[in-house]
N, CA, C and O of each residue as an XYZ file, in Angstrom:
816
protein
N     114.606    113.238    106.610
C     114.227    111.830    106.608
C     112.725    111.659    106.749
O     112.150    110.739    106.167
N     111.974    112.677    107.642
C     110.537    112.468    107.712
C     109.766    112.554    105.820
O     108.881    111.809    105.398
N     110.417    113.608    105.082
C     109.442    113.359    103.903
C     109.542    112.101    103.105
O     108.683    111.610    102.372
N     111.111    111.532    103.458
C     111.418    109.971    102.584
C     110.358    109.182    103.446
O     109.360    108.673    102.934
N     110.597    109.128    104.558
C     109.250    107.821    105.437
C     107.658    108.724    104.648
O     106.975    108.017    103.907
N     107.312    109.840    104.815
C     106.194    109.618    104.737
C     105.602    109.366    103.455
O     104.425    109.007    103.406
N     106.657    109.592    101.843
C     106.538    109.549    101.143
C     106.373    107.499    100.518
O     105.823    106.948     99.565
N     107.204    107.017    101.719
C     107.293    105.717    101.469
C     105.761    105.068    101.962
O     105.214    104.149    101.353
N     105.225    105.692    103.106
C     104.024    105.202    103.179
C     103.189    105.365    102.602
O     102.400    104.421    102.568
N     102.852    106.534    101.855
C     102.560    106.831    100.474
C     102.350    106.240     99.204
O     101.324    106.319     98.528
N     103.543    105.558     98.894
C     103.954    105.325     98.356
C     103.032    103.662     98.279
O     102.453    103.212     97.291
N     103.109    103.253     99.155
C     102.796    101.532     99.638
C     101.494    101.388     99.845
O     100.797    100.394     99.644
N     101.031    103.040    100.499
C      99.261    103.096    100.275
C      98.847    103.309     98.719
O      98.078    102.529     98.158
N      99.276    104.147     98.237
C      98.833    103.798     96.621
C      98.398    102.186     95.564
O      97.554    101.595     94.890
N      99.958    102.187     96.219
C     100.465    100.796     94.937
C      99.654     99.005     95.884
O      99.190     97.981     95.383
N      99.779     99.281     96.818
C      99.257     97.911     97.359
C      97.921     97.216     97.099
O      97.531     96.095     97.427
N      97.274     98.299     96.347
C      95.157     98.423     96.320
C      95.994     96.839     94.874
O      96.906     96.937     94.054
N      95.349     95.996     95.133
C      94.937     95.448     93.665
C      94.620     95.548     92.351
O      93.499     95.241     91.946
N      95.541     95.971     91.590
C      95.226     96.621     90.299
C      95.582     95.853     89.083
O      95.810     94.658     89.274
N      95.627     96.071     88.489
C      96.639     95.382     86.938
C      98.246     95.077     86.757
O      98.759     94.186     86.079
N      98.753     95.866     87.391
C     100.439     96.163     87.214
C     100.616     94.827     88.528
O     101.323     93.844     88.304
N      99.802     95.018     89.969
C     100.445     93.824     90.556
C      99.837     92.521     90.547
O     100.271     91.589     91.224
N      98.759     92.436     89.729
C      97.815     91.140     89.197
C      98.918     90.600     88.177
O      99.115     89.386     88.120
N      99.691     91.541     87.317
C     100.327     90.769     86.070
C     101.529     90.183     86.593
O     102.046     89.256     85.971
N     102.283     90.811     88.173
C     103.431     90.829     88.523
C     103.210     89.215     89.462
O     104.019     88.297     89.330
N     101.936     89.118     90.417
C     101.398     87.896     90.931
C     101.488     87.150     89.665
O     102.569     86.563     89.641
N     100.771     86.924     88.566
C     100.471     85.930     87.619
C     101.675     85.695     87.418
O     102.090     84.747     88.085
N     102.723     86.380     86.488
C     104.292     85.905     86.396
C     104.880     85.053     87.236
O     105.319     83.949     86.914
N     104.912     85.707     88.716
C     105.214     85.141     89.865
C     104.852     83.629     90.101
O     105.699     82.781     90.379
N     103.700     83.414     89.981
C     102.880     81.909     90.062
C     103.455     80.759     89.176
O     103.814     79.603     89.401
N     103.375     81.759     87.803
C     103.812     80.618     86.725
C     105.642     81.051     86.558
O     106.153     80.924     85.445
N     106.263     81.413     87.421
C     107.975     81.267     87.235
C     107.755     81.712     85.695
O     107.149     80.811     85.117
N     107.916     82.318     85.216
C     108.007     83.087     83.641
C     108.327     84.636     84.086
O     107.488     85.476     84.410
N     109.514     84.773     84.033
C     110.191     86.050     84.400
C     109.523     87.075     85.343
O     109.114     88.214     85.121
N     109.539     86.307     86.486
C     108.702     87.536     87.403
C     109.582     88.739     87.531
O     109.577     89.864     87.030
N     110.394     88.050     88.445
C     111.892     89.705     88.412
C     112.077     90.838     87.335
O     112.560     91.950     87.551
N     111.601     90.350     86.123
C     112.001     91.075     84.934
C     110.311     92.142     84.775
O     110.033     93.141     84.111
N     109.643     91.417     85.598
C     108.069     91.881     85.371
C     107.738     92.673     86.751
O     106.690     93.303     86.889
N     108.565     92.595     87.586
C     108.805     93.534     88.795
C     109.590     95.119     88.360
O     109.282     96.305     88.471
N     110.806     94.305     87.795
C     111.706     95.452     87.456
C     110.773     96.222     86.711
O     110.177     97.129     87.292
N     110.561     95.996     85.521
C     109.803     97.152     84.314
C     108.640     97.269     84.992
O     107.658     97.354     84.254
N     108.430     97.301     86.115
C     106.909     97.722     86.406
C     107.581     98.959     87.257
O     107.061    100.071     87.159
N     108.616     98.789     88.005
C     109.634     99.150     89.372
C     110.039    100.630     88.411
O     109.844    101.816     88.679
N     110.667     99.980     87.223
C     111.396    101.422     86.449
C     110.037    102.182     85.483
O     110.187    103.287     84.961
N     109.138    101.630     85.401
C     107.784    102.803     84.531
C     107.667    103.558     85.736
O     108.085    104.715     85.698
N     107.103    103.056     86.967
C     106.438    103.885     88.041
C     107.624    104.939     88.438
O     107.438    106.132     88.679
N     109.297    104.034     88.462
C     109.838    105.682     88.427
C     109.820    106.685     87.708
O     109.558    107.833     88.068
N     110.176    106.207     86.343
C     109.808    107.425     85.198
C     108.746    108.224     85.788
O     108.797    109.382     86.203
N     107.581    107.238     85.747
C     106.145    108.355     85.899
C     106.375    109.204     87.594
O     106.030    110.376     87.748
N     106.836    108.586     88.434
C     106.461    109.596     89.717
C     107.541    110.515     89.261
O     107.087    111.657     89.190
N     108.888    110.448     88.901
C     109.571    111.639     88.614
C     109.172    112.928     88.140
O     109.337    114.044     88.634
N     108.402    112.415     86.681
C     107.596    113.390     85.900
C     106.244    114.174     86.883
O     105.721    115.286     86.805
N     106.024    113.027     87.766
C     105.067    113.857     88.742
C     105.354    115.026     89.248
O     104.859    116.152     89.190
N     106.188    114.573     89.720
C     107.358    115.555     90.954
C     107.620    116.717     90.419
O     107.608    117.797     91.011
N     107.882    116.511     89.206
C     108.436    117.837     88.051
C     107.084    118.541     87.408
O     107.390    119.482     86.677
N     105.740    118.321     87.502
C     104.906    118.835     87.413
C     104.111    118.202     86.295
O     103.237    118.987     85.928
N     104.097    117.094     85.636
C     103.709    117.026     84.508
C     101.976    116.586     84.427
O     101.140    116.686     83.529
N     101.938    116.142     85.619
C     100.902    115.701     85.668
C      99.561    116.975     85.537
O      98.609    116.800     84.777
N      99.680    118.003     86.254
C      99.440    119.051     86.077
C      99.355    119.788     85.144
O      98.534    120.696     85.272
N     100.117    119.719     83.886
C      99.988    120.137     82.575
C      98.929    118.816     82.013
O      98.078    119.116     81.176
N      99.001    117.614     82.418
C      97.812    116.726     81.370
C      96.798    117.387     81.871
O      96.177    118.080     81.065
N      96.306    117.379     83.386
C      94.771    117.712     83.828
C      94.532    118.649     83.385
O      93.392    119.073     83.580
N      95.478    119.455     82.563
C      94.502    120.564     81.316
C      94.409    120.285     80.454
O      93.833    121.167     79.816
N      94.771    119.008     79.546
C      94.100    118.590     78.575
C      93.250    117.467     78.956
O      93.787    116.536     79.557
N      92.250    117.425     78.748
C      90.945    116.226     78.649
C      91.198    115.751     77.559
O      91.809    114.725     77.859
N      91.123    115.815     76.048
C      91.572    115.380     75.183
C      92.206    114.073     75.375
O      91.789    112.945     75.113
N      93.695    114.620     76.073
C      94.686    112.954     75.827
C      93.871    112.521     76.943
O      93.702    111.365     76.557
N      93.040    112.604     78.385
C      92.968    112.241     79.332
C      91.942    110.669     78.828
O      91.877    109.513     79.247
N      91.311    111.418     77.787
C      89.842    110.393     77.247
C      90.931    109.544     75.869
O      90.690    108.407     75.461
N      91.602    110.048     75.572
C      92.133    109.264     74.921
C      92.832    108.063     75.165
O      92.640    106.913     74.769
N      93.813    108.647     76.016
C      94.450    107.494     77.017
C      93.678    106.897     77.891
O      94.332    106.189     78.656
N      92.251    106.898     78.139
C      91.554    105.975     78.827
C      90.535    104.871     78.185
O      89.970    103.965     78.799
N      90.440    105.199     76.690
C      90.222    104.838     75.832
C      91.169    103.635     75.390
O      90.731    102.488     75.469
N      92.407    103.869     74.944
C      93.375    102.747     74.948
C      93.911    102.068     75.952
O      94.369    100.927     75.895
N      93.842    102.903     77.047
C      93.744    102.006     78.436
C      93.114    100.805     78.318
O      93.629     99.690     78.236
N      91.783    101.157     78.316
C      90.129    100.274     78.272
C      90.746     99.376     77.494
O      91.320     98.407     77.991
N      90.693     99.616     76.054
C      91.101     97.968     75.492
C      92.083     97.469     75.645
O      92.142     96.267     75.385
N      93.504     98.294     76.224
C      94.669     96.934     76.265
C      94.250     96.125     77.643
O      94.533     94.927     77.663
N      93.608     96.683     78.771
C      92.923     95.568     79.354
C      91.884     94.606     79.138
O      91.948     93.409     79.421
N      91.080     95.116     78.702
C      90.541     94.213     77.554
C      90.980     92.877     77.062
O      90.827     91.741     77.511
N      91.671     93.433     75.828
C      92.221     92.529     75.360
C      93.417     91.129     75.903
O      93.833     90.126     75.321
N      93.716     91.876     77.678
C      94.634     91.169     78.066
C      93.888     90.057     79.090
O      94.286     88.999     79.579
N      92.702     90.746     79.178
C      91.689     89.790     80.164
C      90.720     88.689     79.262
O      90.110     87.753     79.778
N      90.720     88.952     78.083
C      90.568     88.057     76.825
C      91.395     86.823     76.700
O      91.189     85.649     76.390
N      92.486     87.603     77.091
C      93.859     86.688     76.891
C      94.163     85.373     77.851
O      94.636     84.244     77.721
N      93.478     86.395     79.130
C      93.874     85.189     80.432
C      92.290     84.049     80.594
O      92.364     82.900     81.029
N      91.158     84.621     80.201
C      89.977     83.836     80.222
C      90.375     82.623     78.777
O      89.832     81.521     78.846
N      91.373     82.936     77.472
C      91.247     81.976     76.509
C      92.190     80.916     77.146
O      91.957     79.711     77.054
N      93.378     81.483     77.863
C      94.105     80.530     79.133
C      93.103     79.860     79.818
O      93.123     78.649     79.595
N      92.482     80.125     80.360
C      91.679     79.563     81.398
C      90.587     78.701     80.536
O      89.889     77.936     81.202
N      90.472     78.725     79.797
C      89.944     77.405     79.026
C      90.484     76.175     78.569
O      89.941     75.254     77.958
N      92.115     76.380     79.134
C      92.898     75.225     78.744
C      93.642     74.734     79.641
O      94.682     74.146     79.346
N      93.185     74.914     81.031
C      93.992     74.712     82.329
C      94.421     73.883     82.268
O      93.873     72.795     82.094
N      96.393     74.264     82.481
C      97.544     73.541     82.358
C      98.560     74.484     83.695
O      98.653     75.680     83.973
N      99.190     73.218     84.264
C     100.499     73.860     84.913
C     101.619     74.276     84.414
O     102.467     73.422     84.155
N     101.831     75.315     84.222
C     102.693     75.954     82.968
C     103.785     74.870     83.400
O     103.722     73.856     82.705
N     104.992     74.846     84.610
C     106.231     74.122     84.619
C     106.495     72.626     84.503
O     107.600     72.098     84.373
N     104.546     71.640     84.614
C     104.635     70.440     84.364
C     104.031     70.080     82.806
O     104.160     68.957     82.318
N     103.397     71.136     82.149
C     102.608     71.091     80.859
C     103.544     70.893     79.990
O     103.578     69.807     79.411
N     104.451     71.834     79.726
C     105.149     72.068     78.862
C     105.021     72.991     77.774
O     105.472     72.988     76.629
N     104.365     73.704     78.355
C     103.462     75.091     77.394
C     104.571     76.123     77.446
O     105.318     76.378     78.390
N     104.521     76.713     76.127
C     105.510     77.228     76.073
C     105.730     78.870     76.835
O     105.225     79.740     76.126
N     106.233     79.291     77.827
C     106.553     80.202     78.418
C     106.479     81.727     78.031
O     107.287     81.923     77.123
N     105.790     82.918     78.392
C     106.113     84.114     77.519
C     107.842     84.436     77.978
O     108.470     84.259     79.022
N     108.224     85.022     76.546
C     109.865     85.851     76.805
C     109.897     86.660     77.013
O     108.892     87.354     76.859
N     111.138     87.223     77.550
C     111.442     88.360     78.252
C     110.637     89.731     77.370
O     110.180     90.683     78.003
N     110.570     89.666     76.129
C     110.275     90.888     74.985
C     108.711     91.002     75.481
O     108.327     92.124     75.810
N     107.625     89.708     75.565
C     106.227     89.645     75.926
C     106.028     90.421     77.471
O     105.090     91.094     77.898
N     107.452     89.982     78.161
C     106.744     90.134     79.433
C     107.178     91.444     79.586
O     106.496     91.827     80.536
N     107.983     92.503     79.199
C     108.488     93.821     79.110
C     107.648     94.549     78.394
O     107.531     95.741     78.678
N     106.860     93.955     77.272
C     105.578     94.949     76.868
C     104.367     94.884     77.859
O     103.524     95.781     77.873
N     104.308     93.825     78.664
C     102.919     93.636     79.583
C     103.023     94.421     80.288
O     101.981     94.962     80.659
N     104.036     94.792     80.722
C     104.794     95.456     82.146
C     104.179     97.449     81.812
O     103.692     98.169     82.684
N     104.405     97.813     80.479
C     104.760     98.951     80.344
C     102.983     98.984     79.619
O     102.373    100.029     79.391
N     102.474     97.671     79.386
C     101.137     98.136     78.783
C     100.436     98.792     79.977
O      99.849     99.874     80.007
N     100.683     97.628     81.251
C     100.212     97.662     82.252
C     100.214     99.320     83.094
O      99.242     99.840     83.644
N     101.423     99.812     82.989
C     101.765    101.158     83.845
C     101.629    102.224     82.692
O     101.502    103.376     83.109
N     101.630    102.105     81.657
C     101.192    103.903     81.005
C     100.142    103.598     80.199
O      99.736    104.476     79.437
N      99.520    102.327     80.216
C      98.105    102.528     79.677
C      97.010    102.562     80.662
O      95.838    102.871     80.445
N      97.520    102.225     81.709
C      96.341    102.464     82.980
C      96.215    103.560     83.486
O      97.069    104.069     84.212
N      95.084    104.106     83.164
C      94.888    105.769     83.566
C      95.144    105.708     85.084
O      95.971    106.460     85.600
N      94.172    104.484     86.064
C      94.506    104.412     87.745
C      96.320    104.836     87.770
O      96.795    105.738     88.459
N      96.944    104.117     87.034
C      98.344    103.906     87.774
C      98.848    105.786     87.127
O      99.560    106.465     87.868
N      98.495    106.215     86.120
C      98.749    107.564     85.569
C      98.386    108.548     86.703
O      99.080    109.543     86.911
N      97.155    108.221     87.523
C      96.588    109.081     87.995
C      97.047    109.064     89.606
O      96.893    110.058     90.316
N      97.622    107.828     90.088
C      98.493    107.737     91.364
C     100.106    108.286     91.128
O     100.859    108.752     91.983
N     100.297    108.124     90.057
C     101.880    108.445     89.886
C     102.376    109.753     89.497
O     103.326    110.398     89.941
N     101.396    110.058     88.416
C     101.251    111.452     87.372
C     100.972    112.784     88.639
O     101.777    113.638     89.011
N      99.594    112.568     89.070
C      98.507    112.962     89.516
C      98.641    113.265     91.500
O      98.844    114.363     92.018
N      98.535    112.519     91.915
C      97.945    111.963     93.499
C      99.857    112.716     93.668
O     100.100    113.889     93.949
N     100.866    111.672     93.411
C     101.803    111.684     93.982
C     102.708    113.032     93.534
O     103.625    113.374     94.281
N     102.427    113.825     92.250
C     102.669    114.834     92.144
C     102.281    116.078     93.268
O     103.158    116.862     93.630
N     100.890    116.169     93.771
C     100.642    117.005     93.829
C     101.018    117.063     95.755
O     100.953    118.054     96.482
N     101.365    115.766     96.100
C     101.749    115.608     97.434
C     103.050    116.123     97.439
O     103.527    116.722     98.403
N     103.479    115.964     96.673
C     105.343    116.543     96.359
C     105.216    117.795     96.686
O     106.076    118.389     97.336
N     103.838    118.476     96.162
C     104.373    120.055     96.422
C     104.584    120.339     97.507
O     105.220    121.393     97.515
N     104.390    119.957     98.531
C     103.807    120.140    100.292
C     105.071    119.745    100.572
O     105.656    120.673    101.131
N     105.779    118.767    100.436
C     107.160    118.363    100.903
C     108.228    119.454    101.058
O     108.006    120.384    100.282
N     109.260    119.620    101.778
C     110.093    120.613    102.441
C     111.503    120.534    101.277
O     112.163    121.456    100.798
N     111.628    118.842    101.058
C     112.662    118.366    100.287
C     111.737    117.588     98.862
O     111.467    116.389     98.943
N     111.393    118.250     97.844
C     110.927    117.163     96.686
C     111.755    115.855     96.076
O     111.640    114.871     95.345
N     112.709    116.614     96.959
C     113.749    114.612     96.221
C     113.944    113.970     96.662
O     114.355    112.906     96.198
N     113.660    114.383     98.548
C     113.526    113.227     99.380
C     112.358    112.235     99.054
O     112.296    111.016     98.894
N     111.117    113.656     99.008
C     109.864    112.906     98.900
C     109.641    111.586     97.324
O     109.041    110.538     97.087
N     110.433    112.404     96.738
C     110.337    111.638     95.409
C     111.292    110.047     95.679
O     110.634    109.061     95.347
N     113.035    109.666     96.348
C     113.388    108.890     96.827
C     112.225    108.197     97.467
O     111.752    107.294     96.776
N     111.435    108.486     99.067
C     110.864    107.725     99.161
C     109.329    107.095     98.624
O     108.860    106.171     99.288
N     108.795    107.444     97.794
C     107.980    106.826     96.985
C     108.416    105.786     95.826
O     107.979    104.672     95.536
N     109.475    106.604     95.260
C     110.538    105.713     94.592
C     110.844    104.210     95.122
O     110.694    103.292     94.316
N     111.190    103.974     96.205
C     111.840    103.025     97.150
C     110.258    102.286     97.422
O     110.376    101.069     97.570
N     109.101    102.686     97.496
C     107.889    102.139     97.565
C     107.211    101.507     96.903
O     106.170    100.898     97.155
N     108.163    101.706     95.419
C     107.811    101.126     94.235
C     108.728     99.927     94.264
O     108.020     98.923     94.180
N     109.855     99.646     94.339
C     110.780     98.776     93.939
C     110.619     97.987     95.217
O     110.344     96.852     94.830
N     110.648     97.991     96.621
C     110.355     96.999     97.688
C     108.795     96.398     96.966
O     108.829     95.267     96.479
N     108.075     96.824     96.941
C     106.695     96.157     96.572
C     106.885     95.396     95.684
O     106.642     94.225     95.977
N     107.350     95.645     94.334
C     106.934     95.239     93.386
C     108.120     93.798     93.278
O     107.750     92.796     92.665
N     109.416     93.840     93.879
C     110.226     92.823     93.808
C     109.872     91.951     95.293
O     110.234     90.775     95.251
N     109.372     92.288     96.272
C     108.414     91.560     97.236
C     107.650     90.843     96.846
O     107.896     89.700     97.232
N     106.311     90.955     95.903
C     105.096     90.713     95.402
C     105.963     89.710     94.080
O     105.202     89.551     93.126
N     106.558     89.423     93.990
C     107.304     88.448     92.897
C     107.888     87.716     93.593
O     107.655     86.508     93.568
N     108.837     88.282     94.425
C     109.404     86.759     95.040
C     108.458     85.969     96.018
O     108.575     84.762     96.233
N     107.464     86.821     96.611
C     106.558     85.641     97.606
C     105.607     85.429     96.628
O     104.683     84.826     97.174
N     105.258     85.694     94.982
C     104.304     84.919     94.163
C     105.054     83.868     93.634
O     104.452     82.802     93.508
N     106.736     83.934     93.147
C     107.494     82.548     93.069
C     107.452     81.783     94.117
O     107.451     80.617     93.724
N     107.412     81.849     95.389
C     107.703     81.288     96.854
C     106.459     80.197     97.062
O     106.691     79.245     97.807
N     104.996     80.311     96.359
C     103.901     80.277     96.531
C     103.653     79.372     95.235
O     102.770     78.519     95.326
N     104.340     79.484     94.071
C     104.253     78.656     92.863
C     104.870     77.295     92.945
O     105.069     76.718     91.877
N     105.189     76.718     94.028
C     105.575     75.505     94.062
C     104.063     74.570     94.860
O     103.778     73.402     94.595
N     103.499     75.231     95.579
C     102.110     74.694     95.794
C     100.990     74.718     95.012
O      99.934     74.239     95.425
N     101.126     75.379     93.578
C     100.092     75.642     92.410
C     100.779     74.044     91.684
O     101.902     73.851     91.218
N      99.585     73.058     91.827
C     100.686     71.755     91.496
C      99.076     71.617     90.471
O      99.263     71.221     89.320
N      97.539     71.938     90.885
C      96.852     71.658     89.972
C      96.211     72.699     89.087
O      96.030     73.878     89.394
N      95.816     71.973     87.680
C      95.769     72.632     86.085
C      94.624     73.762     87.034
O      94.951     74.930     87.243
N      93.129     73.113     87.588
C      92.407     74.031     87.977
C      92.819     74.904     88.555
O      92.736     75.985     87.970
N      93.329     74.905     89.672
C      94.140     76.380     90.346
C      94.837     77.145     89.427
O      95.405     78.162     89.827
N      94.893     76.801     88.174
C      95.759     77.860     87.461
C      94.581     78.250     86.256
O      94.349     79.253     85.582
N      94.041     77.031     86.366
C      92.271     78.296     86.013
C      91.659     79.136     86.635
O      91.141     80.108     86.085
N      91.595     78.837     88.313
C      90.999     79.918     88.825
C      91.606     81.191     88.569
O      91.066     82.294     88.484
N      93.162     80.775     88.428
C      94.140     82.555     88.740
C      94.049     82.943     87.624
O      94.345     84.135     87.550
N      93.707     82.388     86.462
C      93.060     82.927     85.349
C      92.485     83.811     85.082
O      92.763     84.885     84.548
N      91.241     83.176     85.632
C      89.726     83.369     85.373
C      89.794     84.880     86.405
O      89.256     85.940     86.086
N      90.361     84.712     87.311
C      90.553     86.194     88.476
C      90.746     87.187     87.861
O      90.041     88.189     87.748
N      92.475     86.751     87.107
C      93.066     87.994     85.999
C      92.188     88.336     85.337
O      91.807     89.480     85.585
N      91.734     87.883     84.655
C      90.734     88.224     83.828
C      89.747     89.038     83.998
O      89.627     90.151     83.486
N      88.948     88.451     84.790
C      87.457     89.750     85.738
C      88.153     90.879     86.081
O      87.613     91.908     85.675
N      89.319     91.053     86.783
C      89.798     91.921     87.072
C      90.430     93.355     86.137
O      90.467     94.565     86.360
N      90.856     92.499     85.054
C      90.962     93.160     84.064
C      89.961     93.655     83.242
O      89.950     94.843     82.922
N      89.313     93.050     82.955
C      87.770     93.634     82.403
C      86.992     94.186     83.552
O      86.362     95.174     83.175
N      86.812     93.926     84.755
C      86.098     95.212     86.108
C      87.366     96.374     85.252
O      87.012     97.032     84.274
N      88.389     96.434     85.648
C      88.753     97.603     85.876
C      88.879     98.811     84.276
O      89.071    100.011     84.078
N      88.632     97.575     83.456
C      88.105     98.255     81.955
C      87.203     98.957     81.917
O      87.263    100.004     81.271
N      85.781     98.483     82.792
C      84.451     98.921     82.903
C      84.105     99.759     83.444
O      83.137    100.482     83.207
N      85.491     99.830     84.981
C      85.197    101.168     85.722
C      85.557    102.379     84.645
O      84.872    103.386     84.463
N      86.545    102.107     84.113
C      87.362    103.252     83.104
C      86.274    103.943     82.249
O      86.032    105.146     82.157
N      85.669    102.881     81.639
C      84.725    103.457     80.563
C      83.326    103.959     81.232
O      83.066    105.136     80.981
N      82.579    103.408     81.873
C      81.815    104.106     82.505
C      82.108    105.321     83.702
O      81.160    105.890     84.243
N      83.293    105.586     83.982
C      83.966    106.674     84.867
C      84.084    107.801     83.420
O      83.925    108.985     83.717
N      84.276    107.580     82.320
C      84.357    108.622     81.057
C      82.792    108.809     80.230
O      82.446    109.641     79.391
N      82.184    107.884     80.735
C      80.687    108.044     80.372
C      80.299    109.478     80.724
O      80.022    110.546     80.177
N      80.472    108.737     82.358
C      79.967    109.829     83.229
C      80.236    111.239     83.075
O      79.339    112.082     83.098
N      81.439    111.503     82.921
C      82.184    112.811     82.881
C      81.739    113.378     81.645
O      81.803    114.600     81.512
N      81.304    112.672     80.739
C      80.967    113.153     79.400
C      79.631    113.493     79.197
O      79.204    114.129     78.234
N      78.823    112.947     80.357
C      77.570    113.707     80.085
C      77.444    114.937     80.523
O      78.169    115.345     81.430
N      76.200    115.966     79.757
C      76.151    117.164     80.156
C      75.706    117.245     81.411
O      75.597    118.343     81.956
């Protein structure tokens, strides 16, 4: 039971930092447009990926650089392009449930979910990477893997229901510009760290 707890704290120290996967899972949350469904597919990528951790895979990428710059490369612009997305929102501040604007569907919000967790090198590199290599040290790897597992799915269906819980006081258009305009910086900061973090590495 000690590697499931310590793996769960683990688990909650990783994923809790502010990133993309729980910025998109808050935004859903706010505007009632399938948060649960944007918890879940965030809940089931991070298992896929810590499994594959556990099993070593991560360890076979950090010998290729190749996909590492590649995939941080397409990382970079699907945030990009998604912080594009929330600043052209934020030029039209509306309360999604009193506007009448039309809602993303389940198909939009299941690609955000999975753009969010295997195009983000951070979330590759906590799940793939960080949480792989803690597995090795563990006595039981499937305990340890259960509780990180379980660290993913309390968070991420937590962080949705208290961002629905919280969307009944988002009553003005501006407040849903600011949470915009947030997504957005945030998504483009964490584009910028990406690309200048591969700058770096790339010089001689």
């Amino acid at each position: 039971m000690s590697d499931v707890l310590a793996a769960f704290v683990l688990g909650l120290g990783l994923i809790m930092a502010i990133g993309p996967q729980n910025a998109f899972v808050i935004r859903q949350g706010l505007r009632r447009e399938h948060a649960l469904l944007a918890a879940l597919a965030c809940a089931l990528s991070d298992t896929l990926l810590m499994t594959l951790g556990v099993l070593g895979v991560g360890r076979l990428l950090a010998a290729r650089p190749e996909l590492v710059t590649l995939g941080t490369l397409v990382g970079a612009a699907f945030l990009l392009w998604y912080g594009a997305q929330a600043f052209r929102s934020a030029r039209r501040p509306q309360q999604p449930e009193l506007s009448g604007q039309a809602a993303a569907g389940p198909r939009a919000i299941i690609l955000g979910a999975l753009g969010f967790s295997f195009l983000n090198p951070h979330a590759l590199l906590d799940t793939l990477v960080l949480i792989g290599g803690a597995s090795a040290s563990a006595s039981r790897p499937e305990l340890f893997l259960a509780g990180v597992i379980s660290a993913s799915w309390v968070w991420f269906f937590g962080l949705a229901l208290a961002a629905r819980g919280l969307a009944g006081y988002m009553r003005s258009a501006r407040t849903w510009q600011a949470v915009d305009i947030l997504v957005g910086l945030m998504m483009w900061a964490t584009a910028l760290h990406l690309l200048l973090e591969l700058a770096r590495e790339a010089r001689p």
